[in-house]
N, C-alpha and C positions, 0 to 999 in steps of 0.2 A: 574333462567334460567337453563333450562336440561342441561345435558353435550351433547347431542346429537346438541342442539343448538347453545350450546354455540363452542362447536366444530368445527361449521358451518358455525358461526360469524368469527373466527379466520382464519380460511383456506379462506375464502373472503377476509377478510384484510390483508392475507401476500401474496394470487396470488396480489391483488392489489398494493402493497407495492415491490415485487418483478418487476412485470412490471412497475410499473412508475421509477423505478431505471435504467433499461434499458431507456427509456425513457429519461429520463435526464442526465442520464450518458454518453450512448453510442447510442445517434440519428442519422441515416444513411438517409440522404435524398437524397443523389442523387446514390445508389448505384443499378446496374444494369439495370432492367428499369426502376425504380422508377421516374425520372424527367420524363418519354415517359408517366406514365399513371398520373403524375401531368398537365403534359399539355395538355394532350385529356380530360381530367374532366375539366379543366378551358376553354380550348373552345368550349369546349361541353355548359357548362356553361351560359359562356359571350358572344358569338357567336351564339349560336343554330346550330354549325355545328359539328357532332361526326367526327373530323379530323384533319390535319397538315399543317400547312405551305407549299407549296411545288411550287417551283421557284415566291414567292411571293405572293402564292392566296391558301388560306386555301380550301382545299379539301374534302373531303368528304373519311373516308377506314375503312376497318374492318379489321385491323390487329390485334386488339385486342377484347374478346366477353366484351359489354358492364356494366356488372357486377361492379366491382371494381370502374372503372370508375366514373358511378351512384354513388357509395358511395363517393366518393372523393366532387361530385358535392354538394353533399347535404352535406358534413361539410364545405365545401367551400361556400354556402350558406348562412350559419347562421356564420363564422371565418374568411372570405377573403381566400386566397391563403396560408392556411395555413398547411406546413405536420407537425409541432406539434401539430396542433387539432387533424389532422388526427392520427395523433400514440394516442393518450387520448381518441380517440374515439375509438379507436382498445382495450383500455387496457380494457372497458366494456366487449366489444364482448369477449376477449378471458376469461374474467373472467367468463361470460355467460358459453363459455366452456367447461369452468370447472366443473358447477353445471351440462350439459348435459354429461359430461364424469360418474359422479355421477349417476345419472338416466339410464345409461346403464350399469353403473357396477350393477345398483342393481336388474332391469333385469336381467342379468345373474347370480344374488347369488340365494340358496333357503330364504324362509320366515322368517325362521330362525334367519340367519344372512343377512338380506338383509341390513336393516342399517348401521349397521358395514362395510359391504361392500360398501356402498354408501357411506360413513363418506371419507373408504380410498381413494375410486375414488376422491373425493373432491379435498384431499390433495394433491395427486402425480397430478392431473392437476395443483392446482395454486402453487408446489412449480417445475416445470417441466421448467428449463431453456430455451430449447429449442422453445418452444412454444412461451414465455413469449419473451423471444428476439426477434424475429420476429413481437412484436406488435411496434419495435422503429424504423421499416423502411414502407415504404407509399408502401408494397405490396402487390399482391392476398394471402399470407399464411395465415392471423390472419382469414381474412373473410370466407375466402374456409374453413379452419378448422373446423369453426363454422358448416359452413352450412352441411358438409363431417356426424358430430356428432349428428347435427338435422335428418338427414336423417337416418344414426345408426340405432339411437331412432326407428324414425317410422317405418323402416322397419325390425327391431327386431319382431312386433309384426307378420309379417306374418309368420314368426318361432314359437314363442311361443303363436299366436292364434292358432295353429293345435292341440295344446292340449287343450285347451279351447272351437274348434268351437261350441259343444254342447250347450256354453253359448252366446259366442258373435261371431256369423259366420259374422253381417254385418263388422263387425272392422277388420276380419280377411282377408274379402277380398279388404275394402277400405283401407287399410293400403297400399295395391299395388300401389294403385292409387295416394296416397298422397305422399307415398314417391318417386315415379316417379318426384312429383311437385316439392318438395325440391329438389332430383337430380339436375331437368332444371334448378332450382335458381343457384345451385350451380356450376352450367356448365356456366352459362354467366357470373361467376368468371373464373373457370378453365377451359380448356374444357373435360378435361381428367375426368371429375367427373363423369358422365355414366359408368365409371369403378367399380365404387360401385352399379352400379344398375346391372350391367353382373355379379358380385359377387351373388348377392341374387336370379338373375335368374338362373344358375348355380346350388346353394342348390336345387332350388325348383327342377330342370331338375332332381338332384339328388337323390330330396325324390319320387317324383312321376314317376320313372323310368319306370313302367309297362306301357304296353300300353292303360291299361285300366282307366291309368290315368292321362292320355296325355292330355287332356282336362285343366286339373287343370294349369300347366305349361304354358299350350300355354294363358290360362285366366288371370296368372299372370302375365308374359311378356306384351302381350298387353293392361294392364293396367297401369300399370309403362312405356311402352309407350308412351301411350296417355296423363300423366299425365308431362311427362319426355317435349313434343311439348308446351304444352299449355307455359311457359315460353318463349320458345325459338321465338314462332311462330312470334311477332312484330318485333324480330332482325331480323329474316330471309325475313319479308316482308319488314322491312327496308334497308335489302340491295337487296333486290328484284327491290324497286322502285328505291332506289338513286345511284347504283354501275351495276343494270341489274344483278343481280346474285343470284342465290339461294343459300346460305350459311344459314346454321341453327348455324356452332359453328365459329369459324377463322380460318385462311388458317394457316397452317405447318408452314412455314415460314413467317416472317414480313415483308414484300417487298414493297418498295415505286416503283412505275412507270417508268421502266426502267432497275429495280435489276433481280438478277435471285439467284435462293438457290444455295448454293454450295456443292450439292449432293454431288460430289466428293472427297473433301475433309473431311466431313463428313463421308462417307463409308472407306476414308483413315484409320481417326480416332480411326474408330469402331474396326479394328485392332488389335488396342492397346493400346489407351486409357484407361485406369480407375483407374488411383490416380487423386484426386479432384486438387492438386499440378500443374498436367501435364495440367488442363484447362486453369488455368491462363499463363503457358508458352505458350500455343497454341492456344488453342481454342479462348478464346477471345482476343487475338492479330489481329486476323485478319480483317484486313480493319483498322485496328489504330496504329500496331507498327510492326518494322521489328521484324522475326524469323530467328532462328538460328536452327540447324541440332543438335547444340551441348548442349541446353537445352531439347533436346527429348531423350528419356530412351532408351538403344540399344534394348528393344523390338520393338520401333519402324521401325527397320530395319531388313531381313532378311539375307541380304549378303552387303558386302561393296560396290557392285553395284550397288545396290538400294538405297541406302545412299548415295551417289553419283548423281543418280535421283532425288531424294527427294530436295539434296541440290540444285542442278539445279533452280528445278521448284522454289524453296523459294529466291532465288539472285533474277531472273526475280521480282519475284514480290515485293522483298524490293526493288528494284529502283523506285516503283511507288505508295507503299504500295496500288494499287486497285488487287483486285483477279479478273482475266479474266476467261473467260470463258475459253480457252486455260488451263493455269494452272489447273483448275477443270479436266479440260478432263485427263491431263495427272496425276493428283492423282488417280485420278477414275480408269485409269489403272491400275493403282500400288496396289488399292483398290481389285481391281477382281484377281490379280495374287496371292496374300496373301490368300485370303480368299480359292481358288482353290487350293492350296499349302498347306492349315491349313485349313479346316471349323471347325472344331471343337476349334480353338482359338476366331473365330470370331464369333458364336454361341453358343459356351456351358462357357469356359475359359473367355471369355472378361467379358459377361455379369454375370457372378458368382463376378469375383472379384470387379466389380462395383454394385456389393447389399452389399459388404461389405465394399466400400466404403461409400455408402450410409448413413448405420448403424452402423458404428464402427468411421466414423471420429470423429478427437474432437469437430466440429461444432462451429469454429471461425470465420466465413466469413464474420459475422455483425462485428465484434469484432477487436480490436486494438493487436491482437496477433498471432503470426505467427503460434501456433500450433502443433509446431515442439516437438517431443519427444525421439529424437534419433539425438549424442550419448546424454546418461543420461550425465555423468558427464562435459564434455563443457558446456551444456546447465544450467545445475545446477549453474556452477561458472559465467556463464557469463549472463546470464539472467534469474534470480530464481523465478522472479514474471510469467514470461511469463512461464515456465515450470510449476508451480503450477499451476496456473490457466488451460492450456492444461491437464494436469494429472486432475485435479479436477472434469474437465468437461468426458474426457474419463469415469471416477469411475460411474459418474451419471448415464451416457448413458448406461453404465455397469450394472449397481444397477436396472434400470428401465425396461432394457430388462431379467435382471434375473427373476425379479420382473412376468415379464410377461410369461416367461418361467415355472416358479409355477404356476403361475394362470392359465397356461394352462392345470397341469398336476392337478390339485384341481378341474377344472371345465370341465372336458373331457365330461362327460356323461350329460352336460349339454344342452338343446336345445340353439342355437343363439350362439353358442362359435365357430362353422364349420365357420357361415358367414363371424365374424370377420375374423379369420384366412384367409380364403378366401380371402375375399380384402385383406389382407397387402400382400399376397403372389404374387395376380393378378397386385396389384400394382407398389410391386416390381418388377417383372417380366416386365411389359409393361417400365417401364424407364428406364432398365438395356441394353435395346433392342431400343428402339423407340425414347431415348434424343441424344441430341449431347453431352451430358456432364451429367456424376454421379453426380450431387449435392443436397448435404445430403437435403436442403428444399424439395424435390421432394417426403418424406416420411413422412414429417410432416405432413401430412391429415391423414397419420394411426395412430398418434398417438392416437385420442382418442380412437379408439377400442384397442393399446397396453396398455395402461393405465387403461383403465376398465377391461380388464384381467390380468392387473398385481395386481387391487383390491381384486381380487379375492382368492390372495396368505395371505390376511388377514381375511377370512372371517370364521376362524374355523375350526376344521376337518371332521365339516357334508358335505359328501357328496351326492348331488340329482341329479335324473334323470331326476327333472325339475327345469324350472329357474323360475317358481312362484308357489304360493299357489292357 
């Protein structure tokens, strides 16, 4: 057996070996929405109806795009109600991953070293924590990832078909169209996935900036379009006939008959919001536990009149723990006086320091540990497994973004290196701004394109103008 193979065999067996350890170690089944999309797959299922219980008669909603769902049903299919199939059947997919995080690193190496650079893509996918953890809980991350990476792939080549059209012009320009397809796949997991198709339409708007070459742009966009509908098109006819409404992806908000979003609080938030910490003292309390003025960070507050406010509106609604509309209305106030007062905390400052919550937390949230790294020395004496394991994982997340950082500055003059960068940036950017909450999974779809440019920091000191031969 080659070393290149055998290489190949081993980095499958330790992503494998590493996710089933999560898996059997630290299985999260019921954590966030995980139980909400166990039970629209099982009566989707066992019902035939994609929906909820609601005052005793299963309904019919689109609160969530049918994607995940689907998969759930069909290992439910062949396992019963099973979310340990379902993580076993994730640790494929992600391992799958792995091999397409390979295939785009080496895309992006020259000829060269293109192996060698696929070897390492291999390895930082299946030895990549983050990723790998996310296959032990029953969510959209393991699938979307996959699909985020298939799409990469194919839409890498409309990049580096521009230097090949003289040979294969039909690939260069059906490449648009297929990866639009994949997109729509991966939009009825996420919805947020067309963010990687505005990434590559963006390059192209970019390389064919003349007028004379407007055509090309506008040809590619509506191809990846059109390609982007064909998935979507039976969800949107199905909520056309069963709900009366046109919906291609799901509504903002998850609202049962009756609810209303609480903009207001929300736009409070946005504020001031962004340690991952401060979600769970507020953001997801609400509607399930009382809040306190004095678990919020004194950014929260601009003067002790406001604080004051704030406490107000939060007493009313711990005596009933329901958020009224009222309450909404008067955060929402307190929302616009802030941001009139500061825009640039609430525009530039928030949404900065929540990309680095994103990417810098330790990413414990599946995990039986607090996270905590500060002070050192308490934490050392009084809990040293929990502090190593936080340290441990910070070094990785560390190591992998340096990682990426080199293969950024090894792979500059490369075609398809702009696209990547492009989505993680467009990515980041849209959740920094547009989530109710910084939570580090919200960038785990970039990792395979951080990954396959941080292969790129192993692939020798040639460096090319092109990412093929």
């Amino acid at each position: 057996m080659s070393k290149m193979r055998l290489g190949t065999v081993l980095a499958a067996l330790a992503g494998c070996a590493l996710r089933l350890f999560f898996v059997l170690k630290f299985p999260v089944a019921n954590s966030g929405d995980a139980p909400f999309y166990l039970e629209l797959a099982w009566n989707w299922l066992k019902n035939g109806v994609y929906g909820f219980p609601v005052n005793g008669h299963l309904i019919p909603v689109d609160m969530r795009v049918p994607g995940y769902p689907a998969f759930l049903a069909g290992v439910f299919l062949f396992a019963g109600m099973s979310s340990r199939a379902a993580m076993l059947a994730q640790i494929l997919i992600d391992v799958g991953t792995c091999f397409l995080i390979a295939l785009i690193a080496a895309k992006l190496a020259p000829a060269a070293s293109r192996a060698r650079v696929a070897l390492a893509g291999l390895w930082l996918g299946a030895l990549c924590p983050f990723t790998a953890n996310y296959t032990a809980v029953p969510l959209t991350e393991t699938l979307v990832t996959f699909l985020t990476a298939l799409a990469i792939l194919v839409l890498l080549d409309t990049e580096l078909g521009e230097t090949k059209a003289h040979r294969r012009p039909t690939l260069f320009f059906s490449a648009w169209f297929l990866g639009g397809i994949v997109v729509g796949f991966g939009t009825l997991v996420r919805p947020e996935t067309p963010l990687l198709m505005i990434a590559a339409g963006l390059i192209a708007i970019a390389r064919w900036w003349r007028p004379a070459d407007w055509k090309k742009p506008a040809r590619a966009c509506a191809l990846m379009g059109a390609g982007l509908l064909l998935p979507l098109a039976p969800w949107a006819a199905r909520n056309f006939r069963t709900l009366h409404e046109m919906q291609f992806l799901a509504p903002r908000y998850s609202l049962l008959p009756g609810e209303f979003a609480p903009l207001g609080f929300n736009a409070w938030a946005d504020t001031w919001l962004w340690r991952f910490r401060d979600v769970y003292l507020v953001t997801w309390k609400l509607e399930v536990e009382q809040m306190s003025v004095n678990d919020m960070p004194a950014s929260a507050f601009d003067s002790s009149q406001e604080r004051d406010r704030v406490e107000a509106v939060f007493q009313e609604y711990n005596d009933t723990l329901t958020w009224s509309r009222g309450e909404d209305a008067a955060l929402g106030r307190i929302a616009r006086e802030r941001t009139a007062r500061d825009p640039l905390r609430t525009y530039a400052e928030i949404p900065f320091l929540r990309s680095l919550t994103m990417w810098f937390t330790p990413r414990v949230e599946l995990l039986p540990y607090a996270g905590h790294l500060w002070p050192v020395r308490e934490l050392w004496e009084d809990d040293r497994k929990d502090f190593e394991v936080t340290m441990s994982l910070v070094l990785a997340n560390c190591v992998f973004l340096a990682l990426a950082v080199a293969g950024t500055w090894k792979a500059r003059k490369r075609p398809g290196l702009a696209f990547l960068i492009v989505f993680i940036l467009l990515r980041t950017a849209f959740f920094t701004t547009f989530g109710e909450a910084p939570e580090p999974r919200y960038v785990l779809e970039c990792f395979p394109a951080v990954l396959a440019i941080a292969a790129q920091a192993f692939g020798g000191r040639q460096l090319s103008s092109t990412g093929s031969g």
